[in-house]
BAVO-865340 format. One record per residue (C-alpha): x negated, y, z; residue in one letter; residue number from 1. Coordinates in nm, 2 decimals. Layout:
BEGIN
      X      Y      Z code pos
      X      Y      Z    A NUM
...
//
This chain:
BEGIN
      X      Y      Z code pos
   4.01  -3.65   8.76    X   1
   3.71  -3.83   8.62    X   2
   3.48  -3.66   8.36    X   3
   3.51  -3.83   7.99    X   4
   3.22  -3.92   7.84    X   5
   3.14  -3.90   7.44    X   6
   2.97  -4.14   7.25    X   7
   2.82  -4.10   6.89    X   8
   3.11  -4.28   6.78    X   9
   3.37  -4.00   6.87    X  10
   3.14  -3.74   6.75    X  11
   3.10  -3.91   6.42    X  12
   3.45  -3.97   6.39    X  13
   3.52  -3.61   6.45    X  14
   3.28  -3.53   6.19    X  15
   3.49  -3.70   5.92    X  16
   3.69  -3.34   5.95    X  17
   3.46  -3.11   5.79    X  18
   3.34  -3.40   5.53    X  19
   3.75  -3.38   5.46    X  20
   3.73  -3.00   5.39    X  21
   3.39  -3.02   5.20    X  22
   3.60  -3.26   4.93    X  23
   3.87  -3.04   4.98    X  24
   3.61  -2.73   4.81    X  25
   3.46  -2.96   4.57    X  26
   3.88  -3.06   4.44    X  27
   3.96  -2.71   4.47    X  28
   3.62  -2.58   4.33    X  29
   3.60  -2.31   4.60    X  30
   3.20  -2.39   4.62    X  31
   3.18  -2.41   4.96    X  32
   3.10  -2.78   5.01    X  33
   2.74  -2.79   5.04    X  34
   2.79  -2.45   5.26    X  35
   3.01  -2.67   5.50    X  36
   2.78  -2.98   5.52    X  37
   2.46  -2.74   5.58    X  38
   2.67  -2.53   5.83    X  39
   2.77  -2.86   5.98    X  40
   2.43  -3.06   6.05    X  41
   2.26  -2.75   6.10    X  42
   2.49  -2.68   6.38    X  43
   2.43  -3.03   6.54    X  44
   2.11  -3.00   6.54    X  45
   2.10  -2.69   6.67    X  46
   2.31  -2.78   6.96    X  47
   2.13  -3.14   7.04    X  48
   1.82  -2.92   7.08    X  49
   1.94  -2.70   7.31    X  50
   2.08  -2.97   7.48    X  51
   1.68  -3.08   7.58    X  52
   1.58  -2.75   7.62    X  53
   1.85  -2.64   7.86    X  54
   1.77  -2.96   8.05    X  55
   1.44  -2.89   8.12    X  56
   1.54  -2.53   8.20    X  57
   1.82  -2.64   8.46    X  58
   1.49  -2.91   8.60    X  59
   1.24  -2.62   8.66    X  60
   1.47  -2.32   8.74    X  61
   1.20  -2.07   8.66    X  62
   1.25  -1.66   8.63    X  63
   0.98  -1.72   8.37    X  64
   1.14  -1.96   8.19    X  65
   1.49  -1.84   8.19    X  66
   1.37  -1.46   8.08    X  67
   1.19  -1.66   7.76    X  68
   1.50  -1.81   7.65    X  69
   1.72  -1.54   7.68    X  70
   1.45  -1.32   7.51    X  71
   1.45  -1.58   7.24    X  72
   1.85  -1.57   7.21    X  73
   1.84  -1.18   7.17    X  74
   1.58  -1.21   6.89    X  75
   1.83  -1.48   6.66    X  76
   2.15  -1.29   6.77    X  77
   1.94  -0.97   6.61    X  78
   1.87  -1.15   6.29    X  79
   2.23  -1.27   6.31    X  80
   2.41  -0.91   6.35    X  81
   2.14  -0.75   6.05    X  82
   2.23  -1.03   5.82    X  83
   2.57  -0.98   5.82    X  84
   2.51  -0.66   5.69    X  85
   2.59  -0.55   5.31    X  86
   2.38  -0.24   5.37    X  87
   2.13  -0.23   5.56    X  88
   1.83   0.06   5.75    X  89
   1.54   0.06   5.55    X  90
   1.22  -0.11   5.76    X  91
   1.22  -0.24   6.09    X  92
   1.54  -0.04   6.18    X  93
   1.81  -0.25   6.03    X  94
   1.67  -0.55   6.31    X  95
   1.55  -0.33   6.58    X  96
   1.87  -0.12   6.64    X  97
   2.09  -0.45   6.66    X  98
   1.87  -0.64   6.87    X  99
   1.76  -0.32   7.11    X 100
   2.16  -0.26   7.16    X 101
   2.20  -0.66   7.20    X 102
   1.94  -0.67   7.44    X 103
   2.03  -0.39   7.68    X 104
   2.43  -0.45   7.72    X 105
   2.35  -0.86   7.72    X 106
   2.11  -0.80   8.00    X 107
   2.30  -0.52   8.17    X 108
   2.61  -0.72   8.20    X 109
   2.46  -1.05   8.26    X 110
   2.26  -0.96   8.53    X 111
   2.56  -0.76   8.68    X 112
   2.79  -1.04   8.67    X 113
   2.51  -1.28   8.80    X 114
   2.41  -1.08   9.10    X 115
   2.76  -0.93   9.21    X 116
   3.07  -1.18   9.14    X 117
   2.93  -1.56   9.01    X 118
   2.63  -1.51   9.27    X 119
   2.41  -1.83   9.20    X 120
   2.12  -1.89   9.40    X 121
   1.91  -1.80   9.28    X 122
   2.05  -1.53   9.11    X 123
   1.88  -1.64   8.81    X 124
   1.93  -2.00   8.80    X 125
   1.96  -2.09   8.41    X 126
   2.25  -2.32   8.45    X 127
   2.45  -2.01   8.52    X 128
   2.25  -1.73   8.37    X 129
   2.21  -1.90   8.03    X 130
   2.56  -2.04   7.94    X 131
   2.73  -1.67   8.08    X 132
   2.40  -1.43   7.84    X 133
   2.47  -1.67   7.57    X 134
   2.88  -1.63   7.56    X 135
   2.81  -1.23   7.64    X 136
   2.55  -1.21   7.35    X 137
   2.82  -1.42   7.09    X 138
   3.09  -1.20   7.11    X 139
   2.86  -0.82   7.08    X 140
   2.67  -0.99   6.82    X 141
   2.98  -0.94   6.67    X 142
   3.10  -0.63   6.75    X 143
   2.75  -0.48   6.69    X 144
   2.73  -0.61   6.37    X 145
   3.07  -0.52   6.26    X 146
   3.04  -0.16   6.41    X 147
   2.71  -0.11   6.20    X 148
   2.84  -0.25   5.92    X 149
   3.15   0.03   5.96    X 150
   2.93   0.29   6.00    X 151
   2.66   0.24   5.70    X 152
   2.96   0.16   5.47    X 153
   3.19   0.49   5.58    X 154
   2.85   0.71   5.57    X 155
   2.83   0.59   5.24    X 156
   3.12   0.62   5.11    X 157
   3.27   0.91   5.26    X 158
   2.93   1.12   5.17    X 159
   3.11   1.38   4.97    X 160
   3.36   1.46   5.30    X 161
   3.04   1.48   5.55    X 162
   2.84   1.69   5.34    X 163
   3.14   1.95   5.25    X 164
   3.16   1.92   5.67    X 165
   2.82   2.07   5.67    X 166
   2.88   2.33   5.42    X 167
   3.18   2.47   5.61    X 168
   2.94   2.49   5.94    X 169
   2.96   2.19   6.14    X 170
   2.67   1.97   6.30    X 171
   2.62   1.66   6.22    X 172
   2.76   1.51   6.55    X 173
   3.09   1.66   6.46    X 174
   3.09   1.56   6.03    X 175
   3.03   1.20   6.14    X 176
   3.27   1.16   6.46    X 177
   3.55   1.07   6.30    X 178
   3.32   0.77   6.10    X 179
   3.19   0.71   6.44    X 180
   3.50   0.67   6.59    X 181
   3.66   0.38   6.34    X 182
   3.22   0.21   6.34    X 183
   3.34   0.21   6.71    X 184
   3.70   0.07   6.68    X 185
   3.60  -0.21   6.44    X 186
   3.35  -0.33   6.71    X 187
   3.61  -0.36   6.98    X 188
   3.88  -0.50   6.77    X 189
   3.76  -0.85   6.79    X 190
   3.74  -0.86   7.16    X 191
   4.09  -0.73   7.22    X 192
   4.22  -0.93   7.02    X 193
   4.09  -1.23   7.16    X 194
   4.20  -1.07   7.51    X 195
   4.61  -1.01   7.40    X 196
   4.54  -1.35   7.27    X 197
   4.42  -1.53   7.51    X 198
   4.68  -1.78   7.70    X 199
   4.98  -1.78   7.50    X 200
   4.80  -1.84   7.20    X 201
   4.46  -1.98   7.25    X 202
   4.32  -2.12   7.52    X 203
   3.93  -2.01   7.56    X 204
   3.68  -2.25   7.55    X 205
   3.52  -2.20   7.88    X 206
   3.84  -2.27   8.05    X 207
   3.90  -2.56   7.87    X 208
   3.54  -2.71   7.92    X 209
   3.61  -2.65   8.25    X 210
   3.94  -2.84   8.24    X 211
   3.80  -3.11   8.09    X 212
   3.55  -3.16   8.31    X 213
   3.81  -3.22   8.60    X 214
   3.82  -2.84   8.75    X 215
   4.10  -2.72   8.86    X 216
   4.32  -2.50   8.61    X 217
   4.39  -2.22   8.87    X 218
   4.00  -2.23   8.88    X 219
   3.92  -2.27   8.53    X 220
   4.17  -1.96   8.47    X 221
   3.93  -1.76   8.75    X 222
   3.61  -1.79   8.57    X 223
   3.77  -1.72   8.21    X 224
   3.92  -1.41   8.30    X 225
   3.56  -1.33   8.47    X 226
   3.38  -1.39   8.15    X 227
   3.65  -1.23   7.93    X 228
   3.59  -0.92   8.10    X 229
   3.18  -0.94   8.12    X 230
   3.23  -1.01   7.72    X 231
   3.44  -0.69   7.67    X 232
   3.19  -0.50   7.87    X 233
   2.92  -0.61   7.73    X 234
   3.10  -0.58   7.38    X 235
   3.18  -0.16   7.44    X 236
   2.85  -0.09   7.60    X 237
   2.70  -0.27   7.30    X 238
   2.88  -0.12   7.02    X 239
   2.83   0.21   7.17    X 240
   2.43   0.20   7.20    X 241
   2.41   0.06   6.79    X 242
   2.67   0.29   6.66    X 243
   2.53   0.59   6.84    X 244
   2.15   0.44   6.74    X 245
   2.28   0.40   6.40    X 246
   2.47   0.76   6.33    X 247
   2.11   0.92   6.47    X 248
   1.93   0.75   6.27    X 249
   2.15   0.86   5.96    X 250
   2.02   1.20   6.03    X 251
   1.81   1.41   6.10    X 252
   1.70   1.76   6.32    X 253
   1.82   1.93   6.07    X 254
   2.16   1.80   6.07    X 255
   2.15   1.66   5.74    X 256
   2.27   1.33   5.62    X 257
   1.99   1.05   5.53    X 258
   2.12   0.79   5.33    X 259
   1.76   0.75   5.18    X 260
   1.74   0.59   5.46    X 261
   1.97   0.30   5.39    X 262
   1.87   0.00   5.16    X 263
   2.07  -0.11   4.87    X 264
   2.37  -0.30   4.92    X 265
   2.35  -0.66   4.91    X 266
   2.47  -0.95   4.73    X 267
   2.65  -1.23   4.96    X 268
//
């Protein structure tokens, strides 16, 4: 099987899709047109540059060079995960918990699925070590920022409940577990979904790069099911670090509940 290749043309073509759905906004007045077209280039452009960069990365192969670029990755998915936020930690907090819980379980996993089963050599080569941090890092994104987002807003809203907790004797730990629990469960939803999904109803994009690119399907099927399961590990260890980050940082030594901590609740 012979690899197809893409010229403008096609990708143009393709293009008139979402040009379709920004007139279907305008007819429809949903306002999401120029959202779509801005979405759209932004996300070519986006792409074509990594396209360079990776090129030069996979042309030098340096430690140096690869750690930069996954460094830089954490720092976007950080901004990512905080602004998906409707309330957010006051300061530095609202980016640095996302990004420090990011940043260890994209590492951690990454590094443990490059040195033990996809062995490249080196172990850090970036045509391997970039793609697999980048898919890792897209899916906890999500669950961190979704966990977060769980936990601020149940904090918040369920207030009355944790501080009668309090008043009746218990620690903190044990007023906010059941908040911590469903911050926790909202994280990992998305990922097991996409798992009991994954097959019958969708086939995942890796696999089907792969496919297309004149791998074998049995083959294809090997490395999805790898990366499915670095994602979901790197998903639960994520969640876990921002929601357990997050519910300290909601209170104090003397197990009281901070919401002054919290910023006001934004607009999207």
């Amino acid at each position: 099987m012979t690899f197809i290749a893409l010229s403008y043309w096609d990708i143009a073509l393709a293009a008139t899709l979402l040009i379709f759905n920004a007139g279907l906004s305008f007819f429809l007045q949903l306002g999401l047109g120029k959202r779509l077209i801005i979405a759209g280039l932004r996300m070519a452009v986006q792409l074509t540059l990594v396209g360079l960069v990776l090129k030069t990365l996979f042309a030098l192969s340096s430690p140096w060079f690869t750690g930069f670029a996954a460094l830089v990755m954490v720092l976007f998915a950080g901004r990512e995960a905080m602004a998906r936020q409707d309330r957010k930690f006051e300061g530095w907090w609202s980016y640095g918990i996302g990004t420090g819980s990011m940043m260890t379980a994209g590492l951690i996993v990454t590094v443990f699925g490059l040195s033990t089963q996809i062995s490249p050599d080196p172990w850090y080569d970036p045509r391997y070590a970039i793609p697999v941090l980048g898919m890792i890092l897209g899916n906890t994104m999500n669950g961190v920022s979704l966990g977060l987002d769980r936990l601020v807003s149940g904090a918040y809203q369920q207030r009355g409940a944790i501080e009668a907790r309090l008043m009746l004797g218990a620690d903190i730990s044990e007023a906010m577990r059941g908040i911590a629990r469903d911050a926790l469960r909202a994280g990992m939803m998305p990922i097991i979904n996409s798992m009991a999904a994954a097959g019958l109803v969708s086939l995942p994009g890796m696999m089907t790069g792969q496919i297309l690119a004149g791998v074998a399907p049995v083959e294809a099927v090997k490395y999805q099911i790898l990366i499915i399961f670095l994602i979901s590990g790197g998903t639960g260890l994520g969640t876990l670090v921002a929601v357990i980050s997050g519910a300290r940082r909601l209170t104090d030594s003397r197990h009281r509940l901070r919401l002054d901590r919290l910023s006001a609740k934004t607009d999207k």
